[in-house]
C-alpha positions as CSV (number, residue, x, y, z in Angstrom):
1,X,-19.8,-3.4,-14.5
2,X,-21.1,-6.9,-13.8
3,X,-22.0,-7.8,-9.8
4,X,-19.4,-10.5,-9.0
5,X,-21.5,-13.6,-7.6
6,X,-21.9,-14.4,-3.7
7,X,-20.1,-16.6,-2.1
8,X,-22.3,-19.0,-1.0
9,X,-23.7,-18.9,-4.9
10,X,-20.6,-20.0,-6.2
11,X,-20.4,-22.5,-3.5
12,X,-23.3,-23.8,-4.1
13,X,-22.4,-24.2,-8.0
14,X,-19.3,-25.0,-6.7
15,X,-20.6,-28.3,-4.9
16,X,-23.5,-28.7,-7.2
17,X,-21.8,-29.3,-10.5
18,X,-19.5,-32.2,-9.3
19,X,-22.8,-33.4,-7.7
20,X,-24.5,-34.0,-10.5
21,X,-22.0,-35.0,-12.7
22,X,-21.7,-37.6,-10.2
23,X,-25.0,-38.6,-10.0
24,X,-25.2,-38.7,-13.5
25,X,-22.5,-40.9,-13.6
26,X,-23.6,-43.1,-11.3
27,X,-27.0,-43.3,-13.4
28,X,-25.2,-43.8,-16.1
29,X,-23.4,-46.5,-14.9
30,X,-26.1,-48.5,-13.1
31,X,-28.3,-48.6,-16.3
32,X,-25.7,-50.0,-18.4
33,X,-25.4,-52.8,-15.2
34,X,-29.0,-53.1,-15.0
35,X,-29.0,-53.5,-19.3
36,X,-26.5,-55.9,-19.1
37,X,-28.0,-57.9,-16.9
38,X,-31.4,-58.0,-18.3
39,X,-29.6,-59.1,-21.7
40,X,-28.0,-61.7,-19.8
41,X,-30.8,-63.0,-18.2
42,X,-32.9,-63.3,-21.3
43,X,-29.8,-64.8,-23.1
44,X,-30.3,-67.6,-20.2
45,X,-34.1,-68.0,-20.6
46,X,-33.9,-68.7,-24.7
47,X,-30.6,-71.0,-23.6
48,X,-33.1,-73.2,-21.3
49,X,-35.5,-72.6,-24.0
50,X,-33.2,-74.3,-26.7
51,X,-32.4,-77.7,-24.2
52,X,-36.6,-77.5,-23.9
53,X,-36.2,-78.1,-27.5
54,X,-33.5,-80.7,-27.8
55,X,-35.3,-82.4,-25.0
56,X,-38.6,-82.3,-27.2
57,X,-37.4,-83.1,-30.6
58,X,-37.3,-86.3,-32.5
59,X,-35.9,-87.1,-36.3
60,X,-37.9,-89.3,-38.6
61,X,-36.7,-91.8,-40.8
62,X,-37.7,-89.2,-43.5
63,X,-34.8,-86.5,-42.1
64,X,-38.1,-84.7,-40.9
65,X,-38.0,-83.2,-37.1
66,X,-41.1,-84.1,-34.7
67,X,-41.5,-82.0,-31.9
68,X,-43.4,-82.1,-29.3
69,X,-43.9,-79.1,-26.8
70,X,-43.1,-80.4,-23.4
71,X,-45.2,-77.8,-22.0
72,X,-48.8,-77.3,-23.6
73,X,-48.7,-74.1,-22.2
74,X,-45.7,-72.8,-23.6
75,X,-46.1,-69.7,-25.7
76,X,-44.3,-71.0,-28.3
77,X,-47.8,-72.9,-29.1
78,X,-49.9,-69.3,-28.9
79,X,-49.5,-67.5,-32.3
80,X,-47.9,-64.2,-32.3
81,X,-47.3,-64.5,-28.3
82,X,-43.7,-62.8,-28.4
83,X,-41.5,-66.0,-28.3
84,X,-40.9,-67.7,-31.5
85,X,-38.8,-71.1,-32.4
86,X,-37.5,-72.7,-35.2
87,X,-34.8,-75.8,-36.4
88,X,-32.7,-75.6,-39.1
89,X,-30.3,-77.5,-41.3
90,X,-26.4,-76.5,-41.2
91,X,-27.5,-75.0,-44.9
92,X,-30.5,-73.5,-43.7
93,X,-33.0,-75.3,-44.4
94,X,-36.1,-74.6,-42.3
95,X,-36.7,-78.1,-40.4
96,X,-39.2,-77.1,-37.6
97,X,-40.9,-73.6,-36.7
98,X,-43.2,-72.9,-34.0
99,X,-47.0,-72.3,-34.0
100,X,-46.1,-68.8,-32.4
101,X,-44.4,-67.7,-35.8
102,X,-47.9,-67.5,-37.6
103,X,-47.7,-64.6,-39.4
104,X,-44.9,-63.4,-38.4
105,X,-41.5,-63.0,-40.4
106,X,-38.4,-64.0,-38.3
107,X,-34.8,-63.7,-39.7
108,X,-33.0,-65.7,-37.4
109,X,-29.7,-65.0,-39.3
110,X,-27.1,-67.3,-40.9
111,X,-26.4,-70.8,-39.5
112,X,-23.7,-71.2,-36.7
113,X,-21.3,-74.0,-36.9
114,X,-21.8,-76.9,-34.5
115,X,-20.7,-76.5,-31.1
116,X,-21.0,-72.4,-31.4
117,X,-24.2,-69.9,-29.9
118,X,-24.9,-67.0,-31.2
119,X,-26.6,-64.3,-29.3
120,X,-28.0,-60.8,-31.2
121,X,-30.7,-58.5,-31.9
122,X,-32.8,-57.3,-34.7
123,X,-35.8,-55.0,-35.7
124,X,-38.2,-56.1,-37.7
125,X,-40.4,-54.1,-40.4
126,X,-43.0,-53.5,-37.6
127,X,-40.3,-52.4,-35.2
128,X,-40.9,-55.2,-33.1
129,X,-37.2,-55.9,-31.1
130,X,-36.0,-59.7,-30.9
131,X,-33.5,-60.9,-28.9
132,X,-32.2,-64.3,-30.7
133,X,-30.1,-66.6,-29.7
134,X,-29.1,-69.6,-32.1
135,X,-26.9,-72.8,-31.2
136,X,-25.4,-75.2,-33.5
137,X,-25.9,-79.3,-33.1
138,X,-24.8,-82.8,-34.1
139,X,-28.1,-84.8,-33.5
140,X,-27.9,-88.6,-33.4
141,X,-30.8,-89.9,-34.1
142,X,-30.1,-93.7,-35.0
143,X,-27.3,-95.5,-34.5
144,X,-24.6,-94.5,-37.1
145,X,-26.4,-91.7,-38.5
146,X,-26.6,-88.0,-37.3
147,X,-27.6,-85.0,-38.5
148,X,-26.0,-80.9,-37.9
149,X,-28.5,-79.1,-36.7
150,X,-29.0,-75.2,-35.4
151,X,-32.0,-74.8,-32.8
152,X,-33.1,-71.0,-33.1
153,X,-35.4,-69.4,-30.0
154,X,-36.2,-65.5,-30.5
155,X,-38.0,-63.3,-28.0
156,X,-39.8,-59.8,-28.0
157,X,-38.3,-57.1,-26.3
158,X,-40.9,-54.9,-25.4
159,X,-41.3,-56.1,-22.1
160,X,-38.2,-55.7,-20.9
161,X,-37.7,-52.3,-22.6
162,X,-40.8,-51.5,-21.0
163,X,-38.7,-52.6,-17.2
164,X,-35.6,-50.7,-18.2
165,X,-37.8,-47.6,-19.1
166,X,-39.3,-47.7,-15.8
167,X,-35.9,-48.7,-14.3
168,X,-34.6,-45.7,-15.7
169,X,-37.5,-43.3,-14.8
170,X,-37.4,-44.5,-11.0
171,X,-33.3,-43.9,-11.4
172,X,-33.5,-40.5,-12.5
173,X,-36.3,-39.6,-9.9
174,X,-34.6,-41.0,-7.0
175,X,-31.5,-40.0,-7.5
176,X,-32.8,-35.7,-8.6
177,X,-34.8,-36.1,-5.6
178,X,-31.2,-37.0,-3.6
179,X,-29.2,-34.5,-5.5
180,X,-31.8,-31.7,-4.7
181,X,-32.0,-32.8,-0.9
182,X,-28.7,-32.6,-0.4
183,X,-28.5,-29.5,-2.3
184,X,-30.7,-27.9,0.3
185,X,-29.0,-29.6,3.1
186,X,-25.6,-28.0,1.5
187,X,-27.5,-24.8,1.1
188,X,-28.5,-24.6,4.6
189,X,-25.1,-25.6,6.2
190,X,-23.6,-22.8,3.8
191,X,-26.3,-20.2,4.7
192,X,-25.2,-21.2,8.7
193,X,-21.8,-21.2,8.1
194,X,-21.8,-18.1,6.6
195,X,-23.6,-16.2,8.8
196,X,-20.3,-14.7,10.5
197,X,-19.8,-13.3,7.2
198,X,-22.7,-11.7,6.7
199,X,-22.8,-10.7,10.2
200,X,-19.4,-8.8,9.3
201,X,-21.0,-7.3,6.6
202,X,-23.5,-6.0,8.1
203,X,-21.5,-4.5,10.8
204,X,-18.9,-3.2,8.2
205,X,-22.1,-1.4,7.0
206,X,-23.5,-0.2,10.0
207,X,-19.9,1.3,10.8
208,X,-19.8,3.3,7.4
209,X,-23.4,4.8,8.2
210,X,-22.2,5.6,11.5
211,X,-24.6,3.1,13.4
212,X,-21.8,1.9,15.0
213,X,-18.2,2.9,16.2
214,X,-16.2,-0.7,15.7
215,X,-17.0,-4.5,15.0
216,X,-18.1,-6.7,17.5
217,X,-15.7,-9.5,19.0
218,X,-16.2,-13.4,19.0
219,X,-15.7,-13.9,15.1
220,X,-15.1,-17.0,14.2
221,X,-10.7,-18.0,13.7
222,X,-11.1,-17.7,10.2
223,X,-12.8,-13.7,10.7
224,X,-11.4,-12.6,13.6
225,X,-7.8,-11.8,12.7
226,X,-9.8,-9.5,9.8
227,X,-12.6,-8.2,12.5
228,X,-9.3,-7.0,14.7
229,X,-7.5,-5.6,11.7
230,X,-10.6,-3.6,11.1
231,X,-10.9,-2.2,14.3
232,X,-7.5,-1.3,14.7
233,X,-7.5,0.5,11.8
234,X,-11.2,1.9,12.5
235,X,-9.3,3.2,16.1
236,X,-6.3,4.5,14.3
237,X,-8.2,6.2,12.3
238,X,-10.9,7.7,14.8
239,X,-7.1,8.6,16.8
240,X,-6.0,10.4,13.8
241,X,-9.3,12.9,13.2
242,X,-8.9,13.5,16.8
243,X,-5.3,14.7,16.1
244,X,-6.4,16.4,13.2
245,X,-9.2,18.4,15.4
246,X,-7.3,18.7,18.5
247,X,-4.1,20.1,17.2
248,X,-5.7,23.5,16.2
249,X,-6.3,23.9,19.9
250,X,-3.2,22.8,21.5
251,X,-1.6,25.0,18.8
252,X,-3.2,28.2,20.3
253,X,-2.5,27.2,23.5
254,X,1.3,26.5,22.7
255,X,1.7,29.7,21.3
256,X,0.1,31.5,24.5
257,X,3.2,31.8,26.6
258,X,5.7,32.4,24.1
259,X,3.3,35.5,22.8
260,X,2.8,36.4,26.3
261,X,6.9,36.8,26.7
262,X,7.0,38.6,23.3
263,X,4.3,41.0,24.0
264,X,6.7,41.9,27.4
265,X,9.4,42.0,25.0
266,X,8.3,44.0,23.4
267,X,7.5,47.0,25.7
268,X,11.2,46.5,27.5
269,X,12.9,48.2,24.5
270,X,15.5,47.0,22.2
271,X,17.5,45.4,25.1
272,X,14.8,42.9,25.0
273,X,15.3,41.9,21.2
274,X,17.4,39.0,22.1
275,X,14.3,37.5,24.0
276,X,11.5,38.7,21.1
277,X,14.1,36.6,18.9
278,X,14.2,33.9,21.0
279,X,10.1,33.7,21.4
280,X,9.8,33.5,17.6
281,X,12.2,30.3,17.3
282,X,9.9,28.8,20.0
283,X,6.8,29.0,18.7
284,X,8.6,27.9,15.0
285,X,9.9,24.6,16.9
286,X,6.0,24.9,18.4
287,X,4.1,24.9,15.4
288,X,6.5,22.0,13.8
289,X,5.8,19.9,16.8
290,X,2.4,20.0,16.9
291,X,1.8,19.6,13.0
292,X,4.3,16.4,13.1
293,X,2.6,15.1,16.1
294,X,-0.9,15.6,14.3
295,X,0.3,13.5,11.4
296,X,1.9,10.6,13.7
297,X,0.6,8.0,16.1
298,X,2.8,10.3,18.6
299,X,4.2,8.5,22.2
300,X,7.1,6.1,20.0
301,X,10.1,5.7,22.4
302,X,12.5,3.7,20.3
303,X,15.5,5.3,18.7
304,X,14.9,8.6,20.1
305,X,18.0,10.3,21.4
306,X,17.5,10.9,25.1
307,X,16.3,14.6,25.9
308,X,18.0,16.7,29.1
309,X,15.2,18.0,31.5
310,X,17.3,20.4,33.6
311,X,17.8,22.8,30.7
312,X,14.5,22.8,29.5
313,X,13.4,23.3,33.1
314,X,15.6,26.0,33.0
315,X,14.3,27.9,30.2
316,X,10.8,27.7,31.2
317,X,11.2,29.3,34.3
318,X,12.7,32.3,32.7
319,X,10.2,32.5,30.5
320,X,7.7,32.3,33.0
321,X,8.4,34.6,35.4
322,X,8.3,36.8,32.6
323,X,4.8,36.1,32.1
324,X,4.0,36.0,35.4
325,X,6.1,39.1,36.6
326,X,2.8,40.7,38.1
327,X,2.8,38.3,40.4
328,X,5.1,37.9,42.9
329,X,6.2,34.6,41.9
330,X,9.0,32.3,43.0
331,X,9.8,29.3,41.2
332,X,12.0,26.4,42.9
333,X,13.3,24.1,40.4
334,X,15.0,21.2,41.8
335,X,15.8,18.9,38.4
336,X,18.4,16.2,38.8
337,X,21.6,16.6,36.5
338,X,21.4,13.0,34.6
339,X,17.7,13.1,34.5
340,X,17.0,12.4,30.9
341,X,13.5,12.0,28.6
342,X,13.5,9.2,26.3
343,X,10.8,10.7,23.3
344,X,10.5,13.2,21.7
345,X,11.7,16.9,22.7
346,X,8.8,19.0,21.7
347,X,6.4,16.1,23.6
348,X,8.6,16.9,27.1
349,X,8.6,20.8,26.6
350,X,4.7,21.0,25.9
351,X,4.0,18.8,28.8
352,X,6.4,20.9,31.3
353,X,5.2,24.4,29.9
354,X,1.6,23.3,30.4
355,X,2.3,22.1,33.8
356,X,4.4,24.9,35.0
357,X,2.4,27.5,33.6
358,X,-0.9,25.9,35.0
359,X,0.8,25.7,38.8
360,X,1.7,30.0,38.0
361,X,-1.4,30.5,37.2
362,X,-3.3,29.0,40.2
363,X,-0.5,29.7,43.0
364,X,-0.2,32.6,45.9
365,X,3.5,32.9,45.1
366,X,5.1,29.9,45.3
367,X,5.3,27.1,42.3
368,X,7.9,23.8,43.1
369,X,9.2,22.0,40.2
370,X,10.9,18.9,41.4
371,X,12.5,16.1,38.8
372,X,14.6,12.9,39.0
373,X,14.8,9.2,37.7
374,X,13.8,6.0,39.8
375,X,15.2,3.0,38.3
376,X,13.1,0.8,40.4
377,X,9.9,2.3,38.0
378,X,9.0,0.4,34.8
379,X,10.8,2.2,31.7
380,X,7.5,4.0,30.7
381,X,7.4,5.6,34.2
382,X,11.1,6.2,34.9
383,X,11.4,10.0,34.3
384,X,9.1,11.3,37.5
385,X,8.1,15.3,37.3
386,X,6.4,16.7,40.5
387,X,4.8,20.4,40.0
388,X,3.4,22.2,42.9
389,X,2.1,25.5,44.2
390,X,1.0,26.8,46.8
391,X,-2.9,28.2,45.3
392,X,-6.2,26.4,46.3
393,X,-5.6,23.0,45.1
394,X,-7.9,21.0,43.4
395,X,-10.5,19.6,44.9
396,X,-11.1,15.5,45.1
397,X,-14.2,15.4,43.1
398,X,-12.5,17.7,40.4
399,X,-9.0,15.4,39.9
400,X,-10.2,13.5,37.0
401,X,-12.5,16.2,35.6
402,X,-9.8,18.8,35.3
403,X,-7.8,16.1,33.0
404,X,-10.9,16.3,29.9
405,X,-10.8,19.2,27.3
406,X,-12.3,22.6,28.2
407,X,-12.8,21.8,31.5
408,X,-11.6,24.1,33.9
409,X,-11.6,23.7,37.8
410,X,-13.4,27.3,38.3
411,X,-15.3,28.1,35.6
412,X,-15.0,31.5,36.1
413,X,-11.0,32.1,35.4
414,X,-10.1,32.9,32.3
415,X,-8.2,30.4,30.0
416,X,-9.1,27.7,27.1
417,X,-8.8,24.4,30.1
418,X,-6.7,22.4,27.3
419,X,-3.8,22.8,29.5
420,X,-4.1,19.6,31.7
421,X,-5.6,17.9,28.5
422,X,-2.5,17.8,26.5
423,X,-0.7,17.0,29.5
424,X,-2.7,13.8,29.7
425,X,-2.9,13.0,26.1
426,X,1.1,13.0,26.1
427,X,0.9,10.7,28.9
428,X,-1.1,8.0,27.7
429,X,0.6,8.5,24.5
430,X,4.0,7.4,26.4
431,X,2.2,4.7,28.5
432,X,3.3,7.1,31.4
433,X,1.3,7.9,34.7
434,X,-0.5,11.3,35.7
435,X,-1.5,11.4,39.5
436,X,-3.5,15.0,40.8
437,X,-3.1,15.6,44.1
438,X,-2.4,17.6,47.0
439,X,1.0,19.1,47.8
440,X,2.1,17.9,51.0
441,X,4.4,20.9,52.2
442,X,2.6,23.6,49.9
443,X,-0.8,22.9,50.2
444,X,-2.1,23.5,47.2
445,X,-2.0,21.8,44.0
446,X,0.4,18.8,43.1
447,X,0.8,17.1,39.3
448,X,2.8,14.1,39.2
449,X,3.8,12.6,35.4
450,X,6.1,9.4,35.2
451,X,7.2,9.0,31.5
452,X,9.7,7.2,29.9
453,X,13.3,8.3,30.9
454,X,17.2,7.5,31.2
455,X,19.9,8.9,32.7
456,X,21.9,11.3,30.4
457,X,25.2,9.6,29.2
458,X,28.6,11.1,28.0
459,X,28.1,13.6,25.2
460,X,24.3,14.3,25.7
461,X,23.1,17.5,24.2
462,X,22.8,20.1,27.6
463,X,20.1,22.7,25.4
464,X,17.2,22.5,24.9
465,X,15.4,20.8,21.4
C-alpha cells in the first residue's frame, strides 16, 4: 500500500504550485510588457528617422530625389551597419536608397497610401530580423506641382533580441531565486509550525512502547482538545485493565464471608438449609456485581433507584456473627429508617461487608455500626457510615497505608488486605469521602465513608438488592 504524503509535503506542494504558476505568470506577463515596449520604442526611432529624411530630401526638376544625410555620421551612410533607408513612388518605384543597403536585399513591402504608416517585421534569407516602418507622403516640391511619396526606414533586430534575451534570463533568475527563497522561508515556518505535531507524534509513540504513561499538556488550541481526548481515553483505558486485574481479587474476597456462613451451615444440619440457600444467592448476586462493575466505569449516580441501608445492615450482621460466632461478638447497629444509597446496590453491600467484617475481625468484642443522612453534606457525601470496634486501632502512620492493596496493618494476621482497598476504590468511584480514625467511645478503630445518599421515599424497596 502506498505511504500517504506528510503534511508539511503536501503543504509545501500545496503553496509551491500556485507559487510558481504565479511567478510564471508574472514573467510571462512582464516580457510581453517589456516586448511591447521595445517594439514601440523602435517603432519611434525609425518614425524620427523618416522626418530625418523628409527634412533631408530634395526633388529635382528631373522627378529625381537628392538627399542629403543631415548627420555624416548616421549609419545609414555605413554599408551593411543594420539601419537601412529608401524612397519610393506611390507605384513603387525605387526613388532613393541608402548607402547602408550595399549588398543587402530589403523588401520593404507594398506601398502605403498617403497619409497611412505601416509598421512590421520580416526575415530575410540570412535570417537577419527587420523591423520596418513605411509612411506615405504628398511632397511639394515647386509651386503647383507635388509628387506621392512613401519614405521606408528598416532596422536590425539583433540587438534588441539580444536585450530581451538577457531581459528574459535576468527575469527568470531573479524571480526562481525569489520563488526558491520563499519556498525555504515557507518550508521553515511549516517545519516550526508543525513541530506540535510532530511532538504529538512522537509522544503518541513513546506511549505505545510504553516510554510513557500519557501526553504532555500545553498543545497548541488546534492539538489540545485531541492531546486531552487521548489521555482520557489512555486513563480510561489504564482504569479498565485495573478492573480487569483487580476484580479477580475482590471476587475471592467477596465470596469469603458468604463461604464462611455456608461452611457453618453446613455443620448445623438440615435446619440450616435455609441459610446454605441463602449464601449461594449471595455470592450469585456477588459474582454478577463484580463482573458488571469490571466491565463499567463503576461510581454513576444518575437514575439509580435509591437503595435502603437498614436492611442490608441488617443482613450482614446476621451473617456475621455467624462467621464470627467464636468470638464473643456484639454488634450495635444504629442505621436510620430513611437513610437511603443513591448507586448501585451491590457497590453499598461490598463496601459495608468489607467494613463490618474488617471491624470483627480486629475487635475484643464489641463492633458499632452507626448510619444516617446529613443534608447539610454535598450530594456525593450525604449517606454517612461510621464503623467501629473496640480492637487496637490503627495507628496514625498506618491510616493511609492500610487503604492500598495487600497491605495489612500487622503483617502477621492472616487475610488477603484487599478489604480496605475496595472500600476505597468504591469511594472515589462515588466521589465520596473515607476518613480512618480513632473511635472516640470504643477506642479502637473507626471508618467513616460519606457517599451519595437520599432519604428513602414512599414505596422504597425495604430488602436487600
Amino acid at each position: 500500500m502506498a505511504r500517504t504524503p506528510s503534511v508539511s509535503r503536501q503543504l509545501v506542494f500545496a503553496v509551491a504550485v500556485p507559487l510558481v504558476l504565479s511567478f510564471a505568470l508574472t514573467v510571462f506577463v512582464l516580457d510581453g510588457i517589456f516586448r511591447d515596449s521595445a517594439l514601440q520604442a523602435l517603432r519611434e526611432r525609425l518614425d524620427q528617422e523618416v522626418i530625418a529624411l523628409v527634412t533631408a530630401a530634395e526633388l529635382t526638376d528631373s522627378g529625381r530625389m537628392d538627399l542629403r544625410l543631415l548627420d555624416p555620421e548616421s549609419r545609414l551612410s555605413r554599408p551593411r551597419s543594420g539601419q537601412y533607408a529608401a524612397v519610393r513612388s506611390a507605384r513603387g518605384r525605387v526613388l532613393w536608397s541608402s548607402p547602408s543597403m550595399e549588398g543587402v536585399a530589403v523588401d520593404y513591402g507594398a506601398p502605403v497610401a498617403i497619409g497611412k504608416t505601416a509598421f512590421f517585421q520580416v526575415r530575410l534569407a540570412d535570417g537577419t530580423e527587420l523591423g520596418i516602418l513605411n509612411r506615405g507622403l504628398e511632397w511639394d516640391y515647386a509651386p503647383g506641382n507635388s509628387a506621392r511619396l512613401v519614405f521606408s526606414v528598416a532596422e536590425d533586430l539583433a540587438g534588441q533580441n539580444a536585450r530581451l534575451q538577457q531581459f528574459r534570463r535576468q527575469l527568470v533568475a531573479w524571480f526562481g531565486a525569489l520563488a526558491l527563497l520563499l519556498l525555504a522561508v515557507l518550508g521553515g515556518l511549516l517545519r516550526r509550525v508543525l513541530r506540535p505535531v510532530r511532538r504529538l507524534e512522537q509522544q503518541i509513540a513513546e506511549v505505545d512502547s510504553g516510554r510513557r504513561a500519557q501526553l504532555d499538556e500545553g498543545f497548541p488550541r488546534e492539538l489540545d482538545g485531541v492531546a486531552r481526548s487521548l489521555n482520557a481515553l489512555l486513563r480510561s483505558e489504564r482504569s479498565r485493565i485495573a478492573r480487569y486485574r483487580d476484580t479477580l481479587g475482590n471476587l475471592a474476597h467477596s465470596l469469603k464471608t458468604p463461604l464462611a456462613v455456608m461452611r457453618a451451615a453446613l455443620s448445623g444440619g438440615a435446619a440450616q438449609h435455609a441459610t446454605l440457600d441463602h449464601e449461594i444467592d449471595r455470592i450469585a448476586r456477588i459474582v454478577d456485581h463484580q463482573l458488571q462493575r469490571a466491565a463499567t466505569s463503576g461510581g454513576v449516580t444518575l437514575g439509580q433507584q435509591t437503595v435502603p441501608v437498614a436492611p442490608l445492615v441488617a443482613d450482614l450482621r446476621v451473617a456475621l456473627l455467624k462467621v464470627h460466632s467464636g468470638k464473643d461478638l456484639v454488634i450495635d447497629a444504629d442505621v436510620a429508617a430513611d437513610a437511603g444509597f443513591a448507586g448501585d446496590g451491590g457497590d453499598i453491600t461490598e463496601l459495608l461487608g468489607n467494613l463490618i467484617d474488617n471491624a470483627c475481625k480486629w475487635c475484643r468484642g464489641m463492633v458499632r455500626i452507626q448510619v444516617r443522612l446529613d443534608t447539610a453534606r454535598p450530594m456525593e457525601q450525604r449517606l454517612l457510615i461510621r464503623v467501629e470496634d473496640d480492637g487496637p486501632g490503627i495507628a496514625p502512620e498506618d491510616r493511609a497505608r492500610v487503604l492500598g492493596r495487600g497491605v495489612r496493618a500487622d503483617e502477621r494476621a492472616s487475610g488477603h488486605g484487599l478489604g480496605l482497598a475496595m472500600v476505597a476504590d468504591t469511594v472515589a468511584l462515588y466521589g465520596g469521602e473515607l476518613v480512618v480514625g480513632e473511635s472516640a467511645t470504643l477506642r479502637g478503630a473507626s471508618l467513616e465513608v460519606g457517599l451519595p445518599g437520599r432519604a428513602l421515599g414512599p414505596g422504597v424497596l425495604t430488602s436487600p438488592p
